[in-house]
MILO-941817 format. One record per atom (N, C-alpha, C): y negated, x negated, z; residue in one letter. Coordinates in pm, whole numbers, plus 50000, padded with zeros to 5 digits. Example, Ala and Ser with C-alpha at 12.3 -4.5 7.8 and 13.67 -1.06 7.14 Angstrom:
north	east	up	resn
50569	48681	50780	A $
50450	48770	50780	A $
50330	48680	50780	A $
50225	48715	50708	S $
50106	48633	50714	S $
49997	48710	50787	S $
END
This chain:
north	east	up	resn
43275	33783	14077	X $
43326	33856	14193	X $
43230	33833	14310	X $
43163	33963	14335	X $
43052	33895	14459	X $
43168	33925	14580	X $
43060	33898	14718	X $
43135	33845	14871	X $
43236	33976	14875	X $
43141	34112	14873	X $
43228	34200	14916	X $
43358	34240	14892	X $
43377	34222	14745	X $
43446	34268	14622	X $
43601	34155	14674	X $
43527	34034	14723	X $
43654	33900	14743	X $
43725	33900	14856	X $
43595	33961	14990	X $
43663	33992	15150	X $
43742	34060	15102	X $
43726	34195	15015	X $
43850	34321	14993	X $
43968	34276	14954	X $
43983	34176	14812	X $
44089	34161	14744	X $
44128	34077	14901	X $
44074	33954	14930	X $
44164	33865	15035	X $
44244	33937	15150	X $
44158	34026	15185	X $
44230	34154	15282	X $
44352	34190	15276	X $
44331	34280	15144	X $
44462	34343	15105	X $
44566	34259	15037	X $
44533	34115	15033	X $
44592	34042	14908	X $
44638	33906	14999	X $
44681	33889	15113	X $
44642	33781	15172	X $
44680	33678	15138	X $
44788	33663	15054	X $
44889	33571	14949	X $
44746	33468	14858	X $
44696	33571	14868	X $
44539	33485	14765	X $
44439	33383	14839	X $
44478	33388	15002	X $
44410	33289	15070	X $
44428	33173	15077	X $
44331	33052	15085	X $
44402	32961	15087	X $
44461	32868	14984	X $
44399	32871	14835	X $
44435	32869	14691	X $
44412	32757	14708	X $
44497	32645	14626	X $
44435	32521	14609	X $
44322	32550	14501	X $
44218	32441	14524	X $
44105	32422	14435	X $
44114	32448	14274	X $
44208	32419	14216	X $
44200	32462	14100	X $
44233	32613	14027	X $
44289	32649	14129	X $
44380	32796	14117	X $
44281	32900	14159	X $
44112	32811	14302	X $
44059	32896	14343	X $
43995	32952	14256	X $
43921	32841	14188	X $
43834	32819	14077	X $
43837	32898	13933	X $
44006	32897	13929	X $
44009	32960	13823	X $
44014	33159	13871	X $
44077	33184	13985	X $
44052	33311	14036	X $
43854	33360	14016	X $
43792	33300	14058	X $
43656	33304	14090	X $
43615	33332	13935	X $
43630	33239	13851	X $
43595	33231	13711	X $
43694	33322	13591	X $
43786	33399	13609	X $
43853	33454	13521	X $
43918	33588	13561	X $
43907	33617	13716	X $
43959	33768	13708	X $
43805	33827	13736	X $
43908	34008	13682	X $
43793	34094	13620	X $
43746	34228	13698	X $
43676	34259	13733	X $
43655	34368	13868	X $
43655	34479	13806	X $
43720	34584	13819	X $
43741	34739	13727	X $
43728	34789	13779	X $
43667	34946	13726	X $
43630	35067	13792	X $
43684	35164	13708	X $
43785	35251	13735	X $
43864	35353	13602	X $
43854	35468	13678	X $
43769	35569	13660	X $
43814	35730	13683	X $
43923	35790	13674	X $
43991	35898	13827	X $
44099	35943	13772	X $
44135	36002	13650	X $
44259	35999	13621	X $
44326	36073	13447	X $
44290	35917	13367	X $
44240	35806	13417	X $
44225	35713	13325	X $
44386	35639	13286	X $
44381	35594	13168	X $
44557	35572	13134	X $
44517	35425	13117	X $
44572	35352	13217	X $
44585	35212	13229	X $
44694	35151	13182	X $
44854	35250	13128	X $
44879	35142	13007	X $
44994	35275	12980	X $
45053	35228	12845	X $
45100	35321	12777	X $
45264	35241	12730	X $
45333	35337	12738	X $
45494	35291	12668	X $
45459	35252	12559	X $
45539	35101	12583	X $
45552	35016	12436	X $
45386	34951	12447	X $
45296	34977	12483	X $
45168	34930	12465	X $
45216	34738	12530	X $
45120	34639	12490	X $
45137	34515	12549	X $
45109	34490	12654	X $
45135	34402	12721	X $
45137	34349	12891	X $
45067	34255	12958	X $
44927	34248	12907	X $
44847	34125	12902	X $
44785	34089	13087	X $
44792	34187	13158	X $
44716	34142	13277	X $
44763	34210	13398	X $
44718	34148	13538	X $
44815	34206	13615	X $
44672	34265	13732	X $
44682	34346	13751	X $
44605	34468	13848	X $
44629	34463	13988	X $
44497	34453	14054	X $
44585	34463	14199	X $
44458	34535	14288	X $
44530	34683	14309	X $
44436	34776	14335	X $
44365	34737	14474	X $
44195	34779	14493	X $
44160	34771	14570	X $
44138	34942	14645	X $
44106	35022	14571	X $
44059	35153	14608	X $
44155	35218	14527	X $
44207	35363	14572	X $
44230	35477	14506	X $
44451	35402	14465	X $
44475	35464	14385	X $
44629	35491	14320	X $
44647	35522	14206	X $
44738	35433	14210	X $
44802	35459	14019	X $
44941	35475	13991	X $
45014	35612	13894	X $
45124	35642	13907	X $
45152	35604	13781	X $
45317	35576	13848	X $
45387	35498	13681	X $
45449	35606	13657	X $
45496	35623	13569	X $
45557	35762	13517	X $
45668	35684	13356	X $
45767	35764	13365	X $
45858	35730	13196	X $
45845	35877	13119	X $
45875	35902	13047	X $
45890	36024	12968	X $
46027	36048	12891	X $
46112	36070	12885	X $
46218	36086	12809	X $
46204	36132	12712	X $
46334	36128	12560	X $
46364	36184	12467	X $
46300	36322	12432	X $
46315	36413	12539	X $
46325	36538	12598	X $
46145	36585	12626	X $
46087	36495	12602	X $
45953	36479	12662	X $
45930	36528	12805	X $
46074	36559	12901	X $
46031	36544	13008	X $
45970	36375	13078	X $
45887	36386	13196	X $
45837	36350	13326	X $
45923	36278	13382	X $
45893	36144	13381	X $
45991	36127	13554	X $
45871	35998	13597	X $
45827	36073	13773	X $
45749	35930	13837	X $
45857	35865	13869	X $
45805	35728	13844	X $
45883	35621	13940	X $
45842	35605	14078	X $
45735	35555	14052	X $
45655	35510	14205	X $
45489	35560	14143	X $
45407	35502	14292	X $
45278	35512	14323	X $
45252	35364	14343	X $
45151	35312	14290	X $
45089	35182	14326	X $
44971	35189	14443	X $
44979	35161	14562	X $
44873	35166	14624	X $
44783	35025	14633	X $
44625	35038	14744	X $
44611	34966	14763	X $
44646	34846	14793	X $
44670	34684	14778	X $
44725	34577	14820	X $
44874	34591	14803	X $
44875	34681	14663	X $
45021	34655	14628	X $
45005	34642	14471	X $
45133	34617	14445	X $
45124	34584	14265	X $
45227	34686	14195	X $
45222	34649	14025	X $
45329	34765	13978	X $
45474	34604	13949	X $
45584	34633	13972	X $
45658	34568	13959	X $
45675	34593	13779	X $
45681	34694	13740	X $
45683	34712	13628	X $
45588	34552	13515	X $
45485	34596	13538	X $
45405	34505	13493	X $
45434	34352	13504	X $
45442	34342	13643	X $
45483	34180	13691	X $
45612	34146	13615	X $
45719	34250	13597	X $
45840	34220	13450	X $
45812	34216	13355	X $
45690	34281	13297	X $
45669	34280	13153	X $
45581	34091	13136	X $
45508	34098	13261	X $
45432	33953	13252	X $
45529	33836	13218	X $
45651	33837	13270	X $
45717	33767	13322	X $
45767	33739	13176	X $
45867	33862	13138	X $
45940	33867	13050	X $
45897	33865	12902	X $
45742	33883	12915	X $
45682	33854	12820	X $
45704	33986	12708	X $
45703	34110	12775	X $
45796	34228	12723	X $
45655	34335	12720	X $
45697	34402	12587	X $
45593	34527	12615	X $
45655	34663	12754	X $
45544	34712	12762	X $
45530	34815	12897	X $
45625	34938	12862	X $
45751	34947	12966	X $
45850	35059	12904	X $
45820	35195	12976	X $
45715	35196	13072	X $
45644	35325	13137	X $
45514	35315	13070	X $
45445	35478	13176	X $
45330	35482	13161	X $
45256	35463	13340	X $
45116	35426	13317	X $
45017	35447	13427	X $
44936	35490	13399	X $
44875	35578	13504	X $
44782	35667	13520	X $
44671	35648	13639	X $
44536	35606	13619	X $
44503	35616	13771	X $
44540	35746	13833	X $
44534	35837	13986	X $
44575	35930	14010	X $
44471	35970	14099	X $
44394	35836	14119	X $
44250	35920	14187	X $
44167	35762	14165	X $
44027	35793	14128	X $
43931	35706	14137	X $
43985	35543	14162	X $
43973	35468	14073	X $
44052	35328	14075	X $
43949	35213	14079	X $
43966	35103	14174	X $
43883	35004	14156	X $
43997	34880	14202	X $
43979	34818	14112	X $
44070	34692	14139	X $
44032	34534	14068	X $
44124	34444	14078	X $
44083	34292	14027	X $
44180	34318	13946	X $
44178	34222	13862	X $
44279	34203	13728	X $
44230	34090	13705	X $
44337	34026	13678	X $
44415	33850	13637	X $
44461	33866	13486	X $
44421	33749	13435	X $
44493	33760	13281	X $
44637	33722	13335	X $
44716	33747	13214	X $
44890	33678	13234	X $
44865	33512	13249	X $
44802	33441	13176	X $
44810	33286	13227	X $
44783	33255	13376	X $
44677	33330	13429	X $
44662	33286	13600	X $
44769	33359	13687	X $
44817	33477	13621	X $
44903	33511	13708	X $
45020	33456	13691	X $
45128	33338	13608	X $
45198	33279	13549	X $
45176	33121	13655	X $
45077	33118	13713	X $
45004	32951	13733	X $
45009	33047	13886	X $
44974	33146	13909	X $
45015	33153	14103	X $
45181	33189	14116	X $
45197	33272	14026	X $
45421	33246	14052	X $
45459	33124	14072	X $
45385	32981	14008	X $
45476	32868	13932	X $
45389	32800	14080	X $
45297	32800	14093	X $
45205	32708	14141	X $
45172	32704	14327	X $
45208	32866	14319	X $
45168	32913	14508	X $
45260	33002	14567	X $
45337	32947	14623	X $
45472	33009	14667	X $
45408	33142	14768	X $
45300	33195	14821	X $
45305	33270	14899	X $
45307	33365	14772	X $
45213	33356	14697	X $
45158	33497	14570	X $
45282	33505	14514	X $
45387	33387	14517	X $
45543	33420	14456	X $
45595	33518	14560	X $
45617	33501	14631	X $
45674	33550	14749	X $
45606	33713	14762	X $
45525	33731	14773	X $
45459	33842	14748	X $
45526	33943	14682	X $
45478	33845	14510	X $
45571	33936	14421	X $
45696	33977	14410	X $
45751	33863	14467	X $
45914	33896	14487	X $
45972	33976	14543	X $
45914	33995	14772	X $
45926	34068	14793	X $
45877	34224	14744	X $
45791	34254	14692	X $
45772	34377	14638	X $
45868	34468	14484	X $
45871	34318	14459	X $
46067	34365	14337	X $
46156	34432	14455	X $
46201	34363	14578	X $
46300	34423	14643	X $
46258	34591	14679	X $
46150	34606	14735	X $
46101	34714	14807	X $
46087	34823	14696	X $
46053	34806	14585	X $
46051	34884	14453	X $
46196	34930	14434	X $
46288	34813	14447	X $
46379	34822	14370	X $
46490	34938	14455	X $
46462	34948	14582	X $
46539	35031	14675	X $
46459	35163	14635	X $
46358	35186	14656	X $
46289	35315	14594	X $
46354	35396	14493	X $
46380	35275	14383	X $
46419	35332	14251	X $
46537	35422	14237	X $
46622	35305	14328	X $
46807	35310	14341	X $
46830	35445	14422	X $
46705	35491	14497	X $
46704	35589	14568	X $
46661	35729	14504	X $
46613	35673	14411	X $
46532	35785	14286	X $
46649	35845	14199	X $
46735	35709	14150	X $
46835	35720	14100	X $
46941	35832	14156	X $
46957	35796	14264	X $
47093	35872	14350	X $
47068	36030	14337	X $
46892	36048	14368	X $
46848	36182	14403	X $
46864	36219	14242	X $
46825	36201	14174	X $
46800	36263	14027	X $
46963	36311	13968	X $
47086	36184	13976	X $
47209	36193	13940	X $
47272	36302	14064	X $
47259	36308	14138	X $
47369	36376	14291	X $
47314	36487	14364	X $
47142	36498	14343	X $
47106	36636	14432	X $
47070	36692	14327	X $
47101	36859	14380	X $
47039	36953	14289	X $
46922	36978	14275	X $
46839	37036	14213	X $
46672	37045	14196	X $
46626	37095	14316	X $
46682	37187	14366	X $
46657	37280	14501	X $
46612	37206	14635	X $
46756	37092	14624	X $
46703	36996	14709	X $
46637	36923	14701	X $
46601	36861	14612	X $
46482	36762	14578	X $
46337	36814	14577	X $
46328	36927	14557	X $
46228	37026	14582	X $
46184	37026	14709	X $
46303	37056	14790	X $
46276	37093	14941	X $
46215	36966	15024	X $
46339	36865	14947	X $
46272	36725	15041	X $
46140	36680	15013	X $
46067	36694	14887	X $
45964	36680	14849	X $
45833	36763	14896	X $
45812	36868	14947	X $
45754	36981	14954	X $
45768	36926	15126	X $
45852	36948	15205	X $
45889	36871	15336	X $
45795	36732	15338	X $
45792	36648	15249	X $
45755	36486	15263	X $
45592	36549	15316	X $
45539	36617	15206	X $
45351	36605	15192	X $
45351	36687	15325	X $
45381	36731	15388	X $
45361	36805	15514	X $
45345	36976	15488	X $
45233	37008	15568	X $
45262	37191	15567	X $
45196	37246	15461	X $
45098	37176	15415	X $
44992	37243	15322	X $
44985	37152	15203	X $
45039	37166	15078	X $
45041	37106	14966	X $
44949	37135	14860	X $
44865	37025	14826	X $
44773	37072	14729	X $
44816	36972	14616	X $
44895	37110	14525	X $
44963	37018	14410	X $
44956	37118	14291	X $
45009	37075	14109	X $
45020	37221	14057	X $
45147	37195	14034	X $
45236	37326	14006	X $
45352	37322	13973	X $
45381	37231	13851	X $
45302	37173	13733	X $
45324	37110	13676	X $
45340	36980	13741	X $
45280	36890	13813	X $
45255	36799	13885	X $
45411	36779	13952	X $
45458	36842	14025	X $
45571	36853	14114	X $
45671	36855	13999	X $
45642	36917	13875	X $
45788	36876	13807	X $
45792	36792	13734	X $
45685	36702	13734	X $
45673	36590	13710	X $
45713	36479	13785	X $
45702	36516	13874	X $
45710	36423	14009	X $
45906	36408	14032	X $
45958	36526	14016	X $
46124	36559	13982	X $
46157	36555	13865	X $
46104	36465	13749	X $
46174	36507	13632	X $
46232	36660	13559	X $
46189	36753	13655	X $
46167	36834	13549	X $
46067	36910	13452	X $
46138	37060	13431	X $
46011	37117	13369	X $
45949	37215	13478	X $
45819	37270	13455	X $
45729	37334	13567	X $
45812	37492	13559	X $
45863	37523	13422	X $
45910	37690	13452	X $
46005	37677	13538	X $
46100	37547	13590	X $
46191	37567	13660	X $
46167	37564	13786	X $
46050	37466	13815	X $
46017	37444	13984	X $
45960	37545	13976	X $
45881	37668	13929	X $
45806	37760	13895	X $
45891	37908	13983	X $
46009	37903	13882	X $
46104	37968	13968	X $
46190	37922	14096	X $
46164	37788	14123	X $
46247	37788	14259	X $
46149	37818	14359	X $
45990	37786	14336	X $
45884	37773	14418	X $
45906	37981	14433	X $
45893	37997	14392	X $
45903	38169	14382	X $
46025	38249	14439	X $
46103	38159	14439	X $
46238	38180	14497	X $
46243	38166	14679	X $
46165	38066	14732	X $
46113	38024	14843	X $
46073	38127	14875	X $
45955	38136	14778	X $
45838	38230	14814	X $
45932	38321	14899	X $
45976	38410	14824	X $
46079	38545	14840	X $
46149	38540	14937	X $
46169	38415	15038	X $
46276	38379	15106	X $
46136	38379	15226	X $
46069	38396	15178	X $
45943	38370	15321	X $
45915	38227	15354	X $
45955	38132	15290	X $
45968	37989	15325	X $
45834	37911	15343	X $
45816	37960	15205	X $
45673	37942	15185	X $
45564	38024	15141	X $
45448	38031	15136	X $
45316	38056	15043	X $
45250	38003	14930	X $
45275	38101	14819	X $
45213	38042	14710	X $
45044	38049	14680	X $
45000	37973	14702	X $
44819	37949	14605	X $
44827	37890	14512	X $
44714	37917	14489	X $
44586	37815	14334	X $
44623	37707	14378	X $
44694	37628	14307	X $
44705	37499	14353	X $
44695	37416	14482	X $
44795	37554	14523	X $
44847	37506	14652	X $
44943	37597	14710	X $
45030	37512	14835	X $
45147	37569	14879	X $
45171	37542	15008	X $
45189	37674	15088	X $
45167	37624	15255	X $
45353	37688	15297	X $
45371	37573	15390	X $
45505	37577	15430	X $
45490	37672	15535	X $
45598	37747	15550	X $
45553	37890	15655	X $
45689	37854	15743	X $
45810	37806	15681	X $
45948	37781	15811	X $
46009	37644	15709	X $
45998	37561	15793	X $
45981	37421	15755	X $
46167	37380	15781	X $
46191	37458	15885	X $
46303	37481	15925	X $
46418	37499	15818	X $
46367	37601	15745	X $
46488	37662	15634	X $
46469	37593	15505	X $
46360	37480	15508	X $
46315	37406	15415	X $
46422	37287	15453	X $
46462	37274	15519	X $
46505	37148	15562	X $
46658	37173	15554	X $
46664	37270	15587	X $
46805	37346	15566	X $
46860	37290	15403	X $
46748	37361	15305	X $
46763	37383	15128	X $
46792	37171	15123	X $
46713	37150	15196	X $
46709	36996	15098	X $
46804	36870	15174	X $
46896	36948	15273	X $
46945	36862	15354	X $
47141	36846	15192	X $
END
């Protein structure tokens, strides 16, 4: 790990400062510096759980797939954050029950499971870290949950389309991925908008025209 590569992780990682000597030593000597192009698949359902990632550049989306072979994202991993997913499978010693995807250009450090096992047990801040980020995941999810069981697609559409701001550069497959569904359905609600003047449809892309009546659909 040269200087630059270590200022970054300590940056975004600050839990990693400050290591006692043996823990530094072994950071220095055993994690691994990665570079994965987007569409790269950094781990697969059911695949094993050997190491834990902690992005420096770019995003990585966890995603499940159902029975149904629909889509559902969970979350986004950003910079100086981790996948909780993973940190359970480390833990639990469990194979990976999602998938990841980088989602744009990925560069990160990676820890085998033994060093990351020896900073939970060993350095209460990198515990702490992880822990708090179980909570912050875990409200996300519960929130994922509510929307998927209690709003209709329409609205989840709207609030979603609302979140990225006025000009969305997404494909309809993507977005019904992103909602657990299928694309012919957001396909027709996106078209349904359309018709309503709400919005503008492009090539892989979608510009909000009355943000207003958008807010209306997803309230």
């Amino acid at each position: 790990m040269n200087d630059a590569i270590r200022e970054r992780l300590f940056a975004l990682f600050p839990s990693l400062r400050n290591l006692p000597a043996e823990l530094a030593q072994r950071l220095e000597r055993e994690s691994v510096y990665i570079e994965a192009p987007a569409g790269t698949v950094l781990f697969e359902s059911s695949s094993p759980c050997q190491k834990f990632p902690m992005p420096l550049s770019g995003s990585v989306r966890v995603s499940r797939t159902g029975a149904n072979g629909r889509e559902l994202q969970l979350y986004r991993v950003a910079p100086g954050e981790s996948c909780i997913i993973t940190s359970s499978c480390l833990l639990g010693q469990n194979a990976y029950p999602a998938r990841g995807i980088a989602e744009e250009n990925l560069t990160a450090v990676v820890l085998p499971r033994s060093l990351f096992t020896q900073l939970i047990e060993q350095h209460p801040p990198f515990r702490a870290y992880v822990f708090n980020l179980f909570g912050e995941r875990l409200a996300i999810l519960m929130q994922l949950v509510e929307e998927v069981a209690f709003r209709k697609l329409d609205q989840r559409l709207a609030a979603l389309l609302l979140a990225r701001g006025e000009t969305i550069h997404a494909t309809h497959q993507s977005l019904a991925n992103e909602l657990g569904s299928v694309r012919e359905i957001v396909s027709r609600l996106l078209k349904s908008f359309q018709d309503q003047g709400i919005l503008e449809l492009g090539r892989e892309q979608i510009r909000v025209l009355d943000p207003k009546a958008l807010r209306a659909i997803a309230m």
